[in-house]
GULO-470811 format. One record per residue (C-alpha): residue number from 1; z, x, y; residue in three letters. Coordinates in steps of 0.5 Angstrom, whole numbers, plus 500, padded with zeros to 3 digits. Each point is the difference from the previous one (the first is absolute). Layout:
NODE   seq     w     u     v   type
NODE   NUM     Z     X     Y    ALA
...
This chain:
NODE   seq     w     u     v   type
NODE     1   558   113   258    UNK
NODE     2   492   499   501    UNK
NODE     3   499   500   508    UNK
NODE     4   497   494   503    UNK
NODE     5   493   502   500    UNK
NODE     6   500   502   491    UNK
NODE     7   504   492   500    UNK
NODE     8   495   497   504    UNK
NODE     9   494   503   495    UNK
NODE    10   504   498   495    UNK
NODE    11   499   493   500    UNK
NODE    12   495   495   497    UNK
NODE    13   497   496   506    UNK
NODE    14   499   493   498    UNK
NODE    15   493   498   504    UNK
NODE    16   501   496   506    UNK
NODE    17   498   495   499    UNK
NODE    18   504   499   493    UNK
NODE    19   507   501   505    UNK
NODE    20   497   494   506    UNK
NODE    21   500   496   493    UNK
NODE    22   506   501   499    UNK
NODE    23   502   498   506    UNK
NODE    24   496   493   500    UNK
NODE    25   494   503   504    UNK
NODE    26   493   499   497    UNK
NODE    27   497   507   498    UNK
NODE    28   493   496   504    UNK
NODE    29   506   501   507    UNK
NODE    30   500   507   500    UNK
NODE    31   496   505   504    UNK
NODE    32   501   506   496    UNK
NODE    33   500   507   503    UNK
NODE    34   500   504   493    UNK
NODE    35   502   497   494    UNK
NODE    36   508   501   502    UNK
NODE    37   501   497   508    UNK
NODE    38   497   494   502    UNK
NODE    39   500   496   507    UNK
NODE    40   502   494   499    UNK
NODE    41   498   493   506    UNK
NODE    42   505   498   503    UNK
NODE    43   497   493   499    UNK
NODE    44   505   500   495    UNK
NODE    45   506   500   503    UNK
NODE    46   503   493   498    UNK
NODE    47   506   497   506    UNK
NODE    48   504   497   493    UNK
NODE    49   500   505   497    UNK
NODE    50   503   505   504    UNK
NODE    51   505   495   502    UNK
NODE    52   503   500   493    UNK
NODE    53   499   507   499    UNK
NODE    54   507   505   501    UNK
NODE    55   498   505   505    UNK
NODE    56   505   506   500    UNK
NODE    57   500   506   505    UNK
NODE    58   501   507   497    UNK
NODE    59   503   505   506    UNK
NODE    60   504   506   500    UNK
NODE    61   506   504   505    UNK
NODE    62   498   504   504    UNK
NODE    63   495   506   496    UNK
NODE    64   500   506   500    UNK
NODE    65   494   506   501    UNK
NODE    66   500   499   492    UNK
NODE    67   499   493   500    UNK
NODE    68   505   495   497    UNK
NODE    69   495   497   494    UNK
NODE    70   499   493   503    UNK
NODE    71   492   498   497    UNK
NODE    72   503   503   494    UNK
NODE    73   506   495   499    UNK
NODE    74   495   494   503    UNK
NODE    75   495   503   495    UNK
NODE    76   505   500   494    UNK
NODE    77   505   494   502    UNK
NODE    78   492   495   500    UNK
NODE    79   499   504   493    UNK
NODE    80   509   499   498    UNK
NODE    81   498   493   501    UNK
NODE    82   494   498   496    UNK
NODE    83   504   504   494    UNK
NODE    84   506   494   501    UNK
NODE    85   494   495   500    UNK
NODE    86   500   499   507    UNK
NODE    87   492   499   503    UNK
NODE    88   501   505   505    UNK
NODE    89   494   503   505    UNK
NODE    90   501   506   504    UNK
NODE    91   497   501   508    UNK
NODE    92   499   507   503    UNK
NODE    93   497   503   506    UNK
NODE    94   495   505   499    UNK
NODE    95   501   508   500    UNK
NODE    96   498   503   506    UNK
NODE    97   495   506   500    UNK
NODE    98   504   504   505    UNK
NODE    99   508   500   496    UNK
NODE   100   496   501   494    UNK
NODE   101   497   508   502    UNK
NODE   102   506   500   505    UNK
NODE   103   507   500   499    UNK
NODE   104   502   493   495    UNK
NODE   105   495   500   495    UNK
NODE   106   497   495   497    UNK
NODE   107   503   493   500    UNK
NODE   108   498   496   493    UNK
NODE   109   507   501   497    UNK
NODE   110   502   505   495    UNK
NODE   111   501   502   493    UNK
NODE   112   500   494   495    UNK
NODE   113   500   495   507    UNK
NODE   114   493   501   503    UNK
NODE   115   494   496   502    UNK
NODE   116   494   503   497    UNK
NODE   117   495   502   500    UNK
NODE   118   504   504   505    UNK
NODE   119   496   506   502    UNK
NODE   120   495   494   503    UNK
NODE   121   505   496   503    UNK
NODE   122   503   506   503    UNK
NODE   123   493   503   502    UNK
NODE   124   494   495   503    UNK
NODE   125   502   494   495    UNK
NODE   126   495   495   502    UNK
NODE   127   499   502   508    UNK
NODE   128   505   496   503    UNK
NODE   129   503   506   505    UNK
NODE   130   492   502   501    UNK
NODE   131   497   492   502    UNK
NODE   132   506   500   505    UNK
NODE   133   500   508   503    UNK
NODE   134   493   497   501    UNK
NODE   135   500   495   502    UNK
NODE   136   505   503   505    UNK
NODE   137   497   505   503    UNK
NODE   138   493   496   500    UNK
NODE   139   504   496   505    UNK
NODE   140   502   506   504    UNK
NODE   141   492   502   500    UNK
NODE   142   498   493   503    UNK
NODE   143   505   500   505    UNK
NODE   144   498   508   502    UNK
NODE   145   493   497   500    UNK
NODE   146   501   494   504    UNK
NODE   147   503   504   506    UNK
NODE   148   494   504   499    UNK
NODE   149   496   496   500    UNK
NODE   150   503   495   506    UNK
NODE   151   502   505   505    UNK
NODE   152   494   499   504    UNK
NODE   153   502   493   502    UNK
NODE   154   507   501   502    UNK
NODE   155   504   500   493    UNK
NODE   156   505   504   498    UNK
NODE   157   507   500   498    UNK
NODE   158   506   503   503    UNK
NODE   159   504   500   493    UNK
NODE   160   498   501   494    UNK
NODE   161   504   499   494    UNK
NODE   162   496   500   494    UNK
NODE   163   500   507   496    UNK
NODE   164   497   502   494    UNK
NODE   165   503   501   493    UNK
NODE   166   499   504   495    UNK
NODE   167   504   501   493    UNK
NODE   168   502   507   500    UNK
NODE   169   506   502   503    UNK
NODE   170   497   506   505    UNK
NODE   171   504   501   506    UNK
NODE   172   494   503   503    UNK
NODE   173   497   493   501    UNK
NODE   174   506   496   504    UNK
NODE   175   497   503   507    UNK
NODE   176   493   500   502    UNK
NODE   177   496   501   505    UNK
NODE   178   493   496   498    UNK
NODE   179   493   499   504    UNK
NODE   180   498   508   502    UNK
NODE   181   494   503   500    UNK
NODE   182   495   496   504    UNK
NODE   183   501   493   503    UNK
NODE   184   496   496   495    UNK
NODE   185   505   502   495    UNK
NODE   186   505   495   502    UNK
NODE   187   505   500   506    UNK
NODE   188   506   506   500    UNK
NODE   189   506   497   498    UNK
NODE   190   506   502   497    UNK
NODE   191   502   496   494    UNK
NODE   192   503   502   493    UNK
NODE   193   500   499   491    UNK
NODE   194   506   495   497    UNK
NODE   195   500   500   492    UNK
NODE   196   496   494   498    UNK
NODE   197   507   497   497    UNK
NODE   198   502   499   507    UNK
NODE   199   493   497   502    UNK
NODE   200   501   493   503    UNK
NODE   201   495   498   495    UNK
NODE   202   504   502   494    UNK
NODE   203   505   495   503    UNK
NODE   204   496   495   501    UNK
NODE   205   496   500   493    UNK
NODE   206   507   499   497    UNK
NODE   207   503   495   504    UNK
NODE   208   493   496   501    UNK
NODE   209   501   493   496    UNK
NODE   210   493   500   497    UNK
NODE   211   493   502   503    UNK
NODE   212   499   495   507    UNK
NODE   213   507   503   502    UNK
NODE   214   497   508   498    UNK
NODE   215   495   499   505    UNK
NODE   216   505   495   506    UNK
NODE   217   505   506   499    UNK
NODE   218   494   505   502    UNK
NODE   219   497   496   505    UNK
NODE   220   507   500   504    UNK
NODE   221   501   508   499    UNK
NODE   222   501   503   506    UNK
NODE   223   496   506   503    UNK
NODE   224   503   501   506    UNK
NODE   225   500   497   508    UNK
NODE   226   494   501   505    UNK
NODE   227   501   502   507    UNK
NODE   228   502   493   502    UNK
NODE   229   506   500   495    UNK
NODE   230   497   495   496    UNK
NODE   231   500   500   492    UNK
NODE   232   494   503   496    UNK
NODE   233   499   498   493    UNK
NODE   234   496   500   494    UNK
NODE   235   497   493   502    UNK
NODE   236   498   505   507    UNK
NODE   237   497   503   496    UNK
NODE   238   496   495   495    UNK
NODE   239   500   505   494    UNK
NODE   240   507   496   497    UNK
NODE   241   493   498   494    UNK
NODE   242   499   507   498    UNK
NODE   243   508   502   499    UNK
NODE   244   501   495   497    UNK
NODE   245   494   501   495    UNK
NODE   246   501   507   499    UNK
NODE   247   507   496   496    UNK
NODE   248   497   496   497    UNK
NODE   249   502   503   493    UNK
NODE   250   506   503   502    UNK
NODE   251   503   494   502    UNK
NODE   252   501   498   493    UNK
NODE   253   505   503   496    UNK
NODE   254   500   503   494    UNK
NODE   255   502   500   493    UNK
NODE   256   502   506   495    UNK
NODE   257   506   500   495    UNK
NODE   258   506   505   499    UNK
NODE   259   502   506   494    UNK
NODE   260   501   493   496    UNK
NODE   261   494   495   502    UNK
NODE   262   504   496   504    UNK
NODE   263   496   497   506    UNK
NODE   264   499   504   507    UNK
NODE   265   499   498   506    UNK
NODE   266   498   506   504    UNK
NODE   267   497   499   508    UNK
NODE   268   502   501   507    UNK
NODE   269   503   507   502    UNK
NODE   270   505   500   506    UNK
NODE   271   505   505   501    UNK
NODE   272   507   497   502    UNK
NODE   273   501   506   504    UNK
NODE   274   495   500   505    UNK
NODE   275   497   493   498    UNK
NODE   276   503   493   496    UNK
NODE   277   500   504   494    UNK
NODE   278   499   494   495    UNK
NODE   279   494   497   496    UNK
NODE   280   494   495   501    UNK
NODE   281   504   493   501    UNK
NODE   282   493   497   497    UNK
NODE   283   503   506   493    UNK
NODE   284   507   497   500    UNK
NODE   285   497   493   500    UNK
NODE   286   494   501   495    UNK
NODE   287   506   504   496    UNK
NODE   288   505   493   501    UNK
NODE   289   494   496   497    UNK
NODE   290   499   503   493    UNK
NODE   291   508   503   499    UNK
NODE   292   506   495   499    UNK
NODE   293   504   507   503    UNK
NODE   294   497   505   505    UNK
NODE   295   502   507   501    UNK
NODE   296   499   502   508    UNK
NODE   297   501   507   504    UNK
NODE   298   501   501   506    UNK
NODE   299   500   507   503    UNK
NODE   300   505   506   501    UNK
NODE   301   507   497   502    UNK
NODE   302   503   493   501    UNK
NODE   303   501   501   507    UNK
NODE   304   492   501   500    UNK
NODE   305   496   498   495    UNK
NODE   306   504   493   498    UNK
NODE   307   502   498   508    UNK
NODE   308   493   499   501    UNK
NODE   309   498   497   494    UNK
NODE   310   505   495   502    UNK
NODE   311   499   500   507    UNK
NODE   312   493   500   500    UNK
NODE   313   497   499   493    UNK
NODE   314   504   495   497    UNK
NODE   315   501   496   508    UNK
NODE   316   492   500   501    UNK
NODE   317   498   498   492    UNK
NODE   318   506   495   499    UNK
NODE   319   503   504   493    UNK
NODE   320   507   499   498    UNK
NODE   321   502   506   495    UNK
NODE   322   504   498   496    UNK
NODE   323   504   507   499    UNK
NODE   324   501   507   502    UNK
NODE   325   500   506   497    UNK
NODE   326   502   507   502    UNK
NODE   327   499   505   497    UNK
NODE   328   506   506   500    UNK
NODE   329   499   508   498    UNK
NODE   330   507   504   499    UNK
NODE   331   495   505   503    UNK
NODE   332   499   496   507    UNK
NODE   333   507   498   500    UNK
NODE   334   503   506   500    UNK
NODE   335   495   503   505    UNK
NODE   336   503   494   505    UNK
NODE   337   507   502   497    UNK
NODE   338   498   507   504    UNK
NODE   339   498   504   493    UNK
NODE   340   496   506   502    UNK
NODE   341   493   497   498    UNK
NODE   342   500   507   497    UNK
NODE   343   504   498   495    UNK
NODE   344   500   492   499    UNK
NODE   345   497   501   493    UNK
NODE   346   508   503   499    UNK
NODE   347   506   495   498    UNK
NODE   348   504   499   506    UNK
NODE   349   504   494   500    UNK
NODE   350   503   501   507    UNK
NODE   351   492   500   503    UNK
NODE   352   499   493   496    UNK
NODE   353   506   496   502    UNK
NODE   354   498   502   507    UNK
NODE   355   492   499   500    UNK
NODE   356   502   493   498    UNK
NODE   357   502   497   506    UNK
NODE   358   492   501   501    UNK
NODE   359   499   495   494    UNK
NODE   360   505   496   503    UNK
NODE   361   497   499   507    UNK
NODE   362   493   498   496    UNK
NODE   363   504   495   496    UNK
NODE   364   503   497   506    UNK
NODE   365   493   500   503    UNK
NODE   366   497   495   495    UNK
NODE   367   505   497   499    UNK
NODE   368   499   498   508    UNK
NODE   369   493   497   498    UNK
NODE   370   503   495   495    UNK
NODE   371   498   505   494    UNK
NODE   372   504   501   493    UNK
NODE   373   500   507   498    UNK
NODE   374   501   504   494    UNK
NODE   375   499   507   500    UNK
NODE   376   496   504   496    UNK
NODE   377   503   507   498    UNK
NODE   378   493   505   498    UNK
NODE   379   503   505   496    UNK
NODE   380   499   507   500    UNK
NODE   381   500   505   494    UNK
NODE   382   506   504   504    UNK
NODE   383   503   494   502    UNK
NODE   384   508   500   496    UNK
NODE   385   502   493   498    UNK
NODE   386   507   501   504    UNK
NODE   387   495   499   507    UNK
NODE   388   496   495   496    UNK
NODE   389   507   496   499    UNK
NODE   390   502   501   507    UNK
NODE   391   495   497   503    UNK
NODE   392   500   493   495    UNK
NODE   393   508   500   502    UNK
NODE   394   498   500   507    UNK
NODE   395   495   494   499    UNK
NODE   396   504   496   496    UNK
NODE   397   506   501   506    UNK
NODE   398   494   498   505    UNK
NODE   399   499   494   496    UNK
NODE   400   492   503   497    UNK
NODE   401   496   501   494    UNK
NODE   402   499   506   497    UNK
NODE   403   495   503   495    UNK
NODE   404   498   507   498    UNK
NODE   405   493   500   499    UNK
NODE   406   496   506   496    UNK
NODE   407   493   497   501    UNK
NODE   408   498   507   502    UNK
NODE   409   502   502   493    UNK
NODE   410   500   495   495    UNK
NODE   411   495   494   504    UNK
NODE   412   502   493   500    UNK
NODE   413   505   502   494    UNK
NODE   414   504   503   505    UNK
NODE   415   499   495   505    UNK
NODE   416   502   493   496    UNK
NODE   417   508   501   503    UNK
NODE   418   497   501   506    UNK
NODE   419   496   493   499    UNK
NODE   420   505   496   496    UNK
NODE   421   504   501   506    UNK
NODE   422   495   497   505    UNK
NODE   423   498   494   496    UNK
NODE   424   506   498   499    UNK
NODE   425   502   502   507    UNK
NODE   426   494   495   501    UNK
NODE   427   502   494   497    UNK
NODE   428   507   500   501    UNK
NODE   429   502   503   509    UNK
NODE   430   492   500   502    UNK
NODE   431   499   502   507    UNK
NODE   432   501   496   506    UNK
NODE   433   495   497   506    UNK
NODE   434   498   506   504    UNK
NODE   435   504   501   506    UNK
NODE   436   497   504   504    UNK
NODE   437   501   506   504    UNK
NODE   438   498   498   507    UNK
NODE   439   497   493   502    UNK
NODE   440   493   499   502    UNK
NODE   441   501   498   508    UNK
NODE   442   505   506   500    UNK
NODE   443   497   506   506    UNK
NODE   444   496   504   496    UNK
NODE   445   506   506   503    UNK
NODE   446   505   496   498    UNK
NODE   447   497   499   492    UNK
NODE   448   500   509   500    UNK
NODE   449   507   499   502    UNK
NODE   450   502   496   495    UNK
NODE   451   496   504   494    UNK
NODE   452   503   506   503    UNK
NODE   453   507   496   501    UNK
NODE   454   501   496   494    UNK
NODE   455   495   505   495    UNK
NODE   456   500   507   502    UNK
NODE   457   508   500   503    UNK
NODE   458   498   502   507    UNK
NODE   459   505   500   507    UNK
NODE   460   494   499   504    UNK
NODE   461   492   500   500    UNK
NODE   462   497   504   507    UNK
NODE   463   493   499   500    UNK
NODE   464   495   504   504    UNK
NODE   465   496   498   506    UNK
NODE   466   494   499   497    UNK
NODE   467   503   497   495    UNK
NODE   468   504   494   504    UNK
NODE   469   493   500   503    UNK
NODE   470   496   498   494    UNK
NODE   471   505   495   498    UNK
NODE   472   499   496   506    UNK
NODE   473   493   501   500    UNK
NODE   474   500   497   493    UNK
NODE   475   505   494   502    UNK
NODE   476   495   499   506    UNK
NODE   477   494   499   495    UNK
NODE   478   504   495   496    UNK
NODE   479   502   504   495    UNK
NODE   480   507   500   500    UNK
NODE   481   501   496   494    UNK
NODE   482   498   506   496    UNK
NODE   483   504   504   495    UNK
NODE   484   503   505   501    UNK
NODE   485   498   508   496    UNK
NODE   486   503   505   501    UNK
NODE   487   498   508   498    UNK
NODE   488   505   504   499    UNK
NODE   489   502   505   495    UNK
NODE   490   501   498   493    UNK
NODE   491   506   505   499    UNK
NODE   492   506   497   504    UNK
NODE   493   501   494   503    UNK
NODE   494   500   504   507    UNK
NODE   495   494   502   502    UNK
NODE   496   503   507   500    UNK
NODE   497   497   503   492    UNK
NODE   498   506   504   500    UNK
NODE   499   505   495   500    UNK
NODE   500   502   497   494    UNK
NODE   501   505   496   497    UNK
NODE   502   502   493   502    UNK
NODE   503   499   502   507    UNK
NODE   504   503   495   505    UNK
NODE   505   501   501   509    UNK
NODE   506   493   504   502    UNK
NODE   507   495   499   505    UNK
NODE   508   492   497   497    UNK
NODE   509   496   502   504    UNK
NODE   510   493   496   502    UNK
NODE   511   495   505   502    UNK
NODE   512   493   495   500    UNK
NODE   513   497   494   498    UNK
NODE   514   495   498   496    UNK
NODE   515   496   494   501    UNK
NODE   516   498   497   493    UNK
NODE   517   496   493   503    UNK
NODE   518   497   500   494    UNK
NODE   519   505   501   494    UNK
NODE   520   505   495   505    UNK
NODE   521   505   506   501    UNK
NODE   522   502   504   505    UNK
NODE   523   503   507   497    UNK
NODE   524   505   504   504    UNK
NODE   525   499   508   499    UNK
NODE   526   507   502   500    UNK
NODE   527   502   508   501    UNK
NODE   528   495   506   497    UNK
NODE   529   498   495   495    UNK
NODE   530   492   503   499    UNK
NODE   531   494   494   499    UNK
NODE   532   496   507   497    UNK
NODE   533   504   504   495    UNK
NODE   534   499   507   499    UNK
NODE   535   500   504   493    UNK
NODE   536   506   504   497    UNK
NODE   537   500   508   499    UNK
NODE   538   499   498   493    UNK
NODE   539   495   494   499    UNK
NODE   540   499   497   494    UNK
NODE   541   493   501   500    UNK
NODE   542   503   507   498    UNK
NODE   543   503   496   493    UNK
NODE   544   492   498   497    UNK
């Protein structure tokens, strides 16, 4: 088979403009980047029309180092649909720079199920991930700057707790020490880097309701505490105008079709590990205002990725899914089932009966919200037809629907199962009114518990010093109605990567918290989950 790449080059474009038409937007609309990607305004958004449209998220198990094919399945199910002649629009996050020369790789789809044009997305696409590592670090400088400056008249600050972000995964940039040399190079402190997805100002770029609630949302951000315990802010600050118009064209989202031409929206990028791990709600809308069906993903597993598009997203921005899919490998389950990862492209019938407890748990999960759920079996070229029908039995035994789907291989062919399940899933047991994990008057501790009880399968949750601390400061500033995010690793339920399976009765522990006043969440940094990662042995940039 043609690798992605050769796939991709191999498709005729249609212009944009041609594909905003055909969505119902005028050609005059749309901001061209190139003649295959456009911004789109988010004027365009339209209360009815997202009202009536069917929005469905698209989720997996727990993955593997390999990955489970979740943008592929969302990518090919929005082709599957539009194939049976359902207006269906897809909405993605924006690959991240750092994964891509690093250990994943690119995160426009594959095979005959892809964005395009994929190298650009995958690359610098329209410069989204650069206005907000910008705009990030430009606040870094103005906040340095005013210490600085100010230090004479008695300023300082005790704490500080604004970084600097950069997106590239270079472990050597997560502790630094800034301001040596002489004394007009800045005050001497130590400080580190996150990656721009776990940027505060990703968070709120995709989380913000339109430009007034971009720059509100930036004027709350929270810089640190002065010497009397009192909150500095942006606001403090008074340079919220210039973040803020340093977005002004990131903010809106952008348009780009699929291996098929079927409309994409492409915008935002957090890392559902470390970050909410869901595209722009202003993408979800403008895609739920041009399609009668919407396609949406959410990072990594269930437990990560879907959790906090329900707790925090869907909460914050009022959507009701009207269905989930998750997405299941014969490889991923038997890895859960105890399969030496070595051999997970091997049949083994026993290691896959096992692994699917770790299905089952997710299942439960969204069905905890109020969801329907199908399932969506990726198939492998080396997966036998005897594991593929031992887990469409399971399903069926747990009262689910089942669909293989070869999108990677065949593109919207191979996915029209998989949307004919969906669609009539849709019309005939659609999903109930959310119903949260946690309340919003509920402690902010008390919500981490229950994720952390009702989600991960956790006995207890100990939280470090520090942690309890940060959590009372944030209470006390009157953010105790916040969401709750938390980072952990995406490869067990736990916050041990090595513990997989459907694992159940361990402790999480809570080691820091970061306050998001600006997004509205306060994320919670469980075990030895890193904000910065680093590259593998063999990085993928070794592979161009």
């Amino acid at each position: 088979m043609k690798t992605d790449s050769e796939i991709a080059q191999s498709v005729a474009l249609a212009p944009i403009g041609q594909v905003a038409e055909a969505l119902g937007i005028d050609p005059a609309e749309i901001e061209p980047y190139g003649r295959h990607m456009a911004k789109i305004s988010e004027r365009l958004i339209d209360a009815e029309r997202v009202r009536r449209s069917r929005l469905i998220l698209v989720t997996a198990i727990t993955p593997t180092r390999a990955g489970i094919g979740k943008t592929t399945v969302s990518i090919g199910l929005a082709l599957g649909l539009n194939r049976i002649g359902r207006k269906a629009v897809v909405a993605l996050r924006e690959p991240s720079l750092g994964p891509y020369f690093g250990m994943k790789g690119g995160a426009a789809g594959g095979g005959y199920a892809q964005v395009l044009p994929m190298e650009k997305i995958n690359l610098h696409f329209t410069g989204d991930f650069h206005a907000i590592t910008s705009a990030h670090n430009t606040l870094a400088a103005m906040l340095d700057n005013h210490i600085y400056q100010n230090a004479a008249n008695g300023f300082g600050l005790k704490e500080i707790l604004w970084r600097r972000v950069l997106d590239v995964n270079d472990r050597a940039l997560r502790n630094v020490v800034t301001g040596l040399g002489a004394r007009t190079d800045g005050p001497m402190r130590q400080t580190g880097f996150d990656i721009t997805p776990a940027s505060e100002l990703m968070a709120i770029l995709c989380l913000a309701d339109s430009p007034a609630d971009l720059r509100r949302r930036i004027d709350n951000i929270l810089l640190g505490f002065t010497y009397d315990d009192q909150p500095f802010r942006v606001s403090d600050l008074g340079v919220g105008g210039a973040i803020a118009l340093l977005l002004q064209d990131a903010i809106n989202p952008n348009l780009v079709q699929t291996t098929e031409q079927t409309p994409a929206f492409v915008h935002g990028g957090p890392f559902a590990n470390i970050a909410h791990g869901c595209n722009s709600l202003m993408a979800t809308r403008m895609a739920m205002t041009y399609g009668d069906y919407v396609v949406t993903e959410a990072g990594f597993g269930a437990d990560l990725g879907a959790e906090k598009f329900f707790n925090i997203k869907c909460r914050k921005g009022g959507l009701q899914p009207a269905l989930t899919v998750i997405v299941a490998t014969a490889r991923g389950l038997k890895m859960h089932g105890g399969t030496p990862v070595a051999d997970i492209a091997k049949p083994d019938m026993q290691g896959l009966t096992a692994g699917l407890a770790n299905l089952d748990r997710h299942i439960g999960n969204m069905r905890s919200f109020g969801q329907t759920v199908v399932v969506a079996f990726n198939r492998f070229d080396t997966d036998t037809d005897d594991e593929i029908d031992a887990v469409r039995r399971h399903c069926e035994q747990q009262g689910v629907g089942f669909a293989v789907n070869t999108a990677f291989a065949d593109g919207g062919r191979g996915a029209e199962a998989l949307a004919s399940l969906v669609a009539d899933t849709i019309e005939s047991r659609p999903s109930q009114p959310l119903a949260f994990t946690y309340a919003d008057d509920d402690r902010l501790q008390t919500k981490i518990e229950k994720v952390a009880g009702r989600i991960y399968g956790a006995a207890s949750v100990s939280f470090a010093r520090t942690a309890l601390s940060k959590l009372e400061k944030a209470e006390s500033l009157g953010m105790g109605r916040f969401p709750v995010c938390i980072a952990k690793t995406q490869f067990s339920f736990s916050d041990n990567p090595k513990l997989f399976g459907a694992a159940s009765g361990f402790e999480l522990t809570i080691n820091d918290v970061v306050i998001n006043a600006g997004a509205e969440m306060i994320v919670a940094v469980a075990g030895d989950i890193l904000r910065m990662p680093g590259l593998p042995k063999e990085p993928q940039a070794l592979r161009f």
